[in-house]
C-alpha positions as CSV (number, residue, x, y, z in Angstrom):
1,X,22.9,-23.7,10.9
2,X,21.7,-20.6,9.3
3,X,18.3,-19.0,11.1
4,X,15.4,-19.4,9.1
5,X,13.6,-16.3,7.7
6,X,10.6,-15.1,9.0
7,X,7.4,-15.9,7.4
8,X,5.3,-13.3,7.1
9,X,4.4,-10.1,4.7
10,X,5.2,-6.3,4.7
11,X,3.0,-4.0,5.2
12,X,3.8,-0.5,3.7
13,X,1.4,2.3,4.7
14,X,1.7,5.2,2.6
15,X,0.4,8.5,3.9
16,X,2.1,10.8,1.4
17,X,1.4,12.0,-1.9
18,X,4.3,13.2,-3.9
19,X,8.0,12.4,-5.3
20,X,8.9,10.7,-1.6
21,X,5.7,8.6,-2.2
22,X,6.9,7.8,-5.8
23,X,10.6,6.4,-4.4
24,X,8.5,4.5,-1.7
25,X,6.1,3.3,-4.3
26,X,9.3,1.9,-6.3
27,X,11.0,0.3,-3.2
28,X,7.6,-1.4,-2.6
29,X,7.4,-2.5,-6.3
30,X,11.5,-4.0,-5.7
31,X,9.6,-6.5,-2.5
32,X,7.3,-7.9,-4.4
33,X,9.3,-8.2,-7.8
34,X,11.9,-10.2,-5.4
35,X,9.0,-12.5,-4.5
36,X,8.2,-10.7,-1.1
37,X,4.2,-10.5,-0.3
38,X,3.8,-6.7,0.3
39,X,0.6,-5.2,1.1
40,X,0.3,-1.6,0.5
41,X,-2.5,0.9,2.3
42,X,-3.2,4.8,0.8
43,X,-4.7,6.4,3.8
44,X,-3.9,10.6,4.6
45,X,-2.6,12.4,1.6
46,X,-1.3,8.9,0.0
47,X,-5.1,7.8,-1.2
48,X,-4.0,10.8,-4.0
49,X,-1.6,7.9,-5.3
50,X,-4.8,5.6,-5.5
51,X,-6.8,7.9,-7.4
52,X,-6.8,6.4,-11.3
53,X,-3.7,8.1,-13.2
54,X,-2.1,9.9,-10.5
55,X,0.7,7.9,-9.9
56,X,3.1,5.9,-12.4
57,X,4.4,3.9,-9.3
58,X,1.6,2.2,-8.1
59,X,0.5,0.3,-11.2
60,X,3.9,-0.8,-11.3
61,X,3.5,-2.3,-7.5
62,X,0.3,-4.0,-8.7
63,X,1.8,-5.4,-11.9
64,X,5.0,-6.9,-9.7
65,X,2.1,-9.1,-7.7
66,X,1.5,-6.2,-4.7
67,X,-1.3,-5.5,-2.9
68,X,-3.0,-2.5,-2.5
69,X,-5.9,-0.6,-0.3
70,X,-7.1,2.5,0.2
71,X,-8.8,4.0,2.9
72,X,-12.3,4.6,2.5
73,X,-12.9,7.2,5.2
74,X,-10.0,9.3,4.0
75,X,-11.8,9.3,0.7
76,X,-15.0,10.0,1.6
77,X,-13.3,13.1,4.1
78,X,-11.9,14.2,0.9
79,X,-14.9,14.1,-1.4
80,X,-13.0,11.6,-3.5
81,X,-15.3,8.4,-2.8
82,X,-16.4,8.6,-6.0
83,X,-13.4,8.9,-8.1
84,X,-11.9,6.2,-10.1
85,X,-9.1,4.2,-8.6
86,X,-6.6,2.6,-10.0
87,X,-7.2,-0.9,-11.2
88,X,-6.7,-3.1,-8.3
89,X,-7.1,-0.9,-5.5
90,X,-9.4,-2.0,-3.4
91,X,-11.2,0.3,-0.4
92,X,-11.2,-0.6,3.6
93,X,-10.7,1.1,6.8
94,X,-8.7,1.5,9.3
95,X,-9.9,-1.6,11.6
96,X,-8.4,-4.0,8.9
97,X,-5.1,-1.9,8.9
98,X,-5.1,-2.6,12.9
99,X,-5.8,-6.4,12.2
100,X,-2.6,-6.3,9.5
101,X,-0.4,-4.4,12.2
102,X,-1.0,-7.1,14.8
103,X,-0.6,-9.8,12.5
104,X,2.6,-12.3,13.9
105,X,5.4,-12.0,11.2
106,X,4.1,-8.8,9.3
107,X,6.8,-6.0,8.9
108,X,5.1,-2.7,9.2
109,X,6.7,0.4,7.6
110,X,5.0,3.6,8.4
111,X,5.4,6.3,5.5
């Protein structure tokens, strides 16, 4: 009998800006174009990516059915609160990123 795959999403926490963040912004974009619910949060230097235009990766993620936050303290630290984001990035904090970590079956991948 073969062992039935785990339910549950991925949740990719991006805390880069930069080509690294790009590749990892592509990989993302490959989970959810196989059908894989991936959930992507922009906190540190990675709420750059969120920032409308920066990044030619994350639009990508969005339009291959991904998920994406950013973190609203970080932005507001950085005097960017007010910029525009990239269509379908939506802002929270870090106490729904600790509710995602502990949900059962979510595969967390710290970048």
């Amino acid at each position: 009998m073969t062992p039935t795959r785990p339910t549950g999403q991925y949740l990719l926490v991006e805390t880069q800006s930069g080509d690294t963040a790009e590749r990892f912004l592509a990989d993302a974009a490959g989970l959810a174009d196989a059908g894989e619910r991936v959930c992507l949060f922009l906190a540190a230097d990675g709420v750059a990516l969120g920032i409308r235009g920066a990044s030619a990766g994350l639009p990508r993620f969005l339009d291959a059915g991904g998920q994406a936050w950013i973190d609203e303290f970080t932005l507001t630290h950085r005097a960017l609160h007010h910029a525009p984001l990239t269509p379908g990035v939506r802002t929270t904090g870090m106490g729904d990123l600790a509710d995602w970590l502990l949900e059962p079956g979510t595969r967390v991948v710290w970048h």
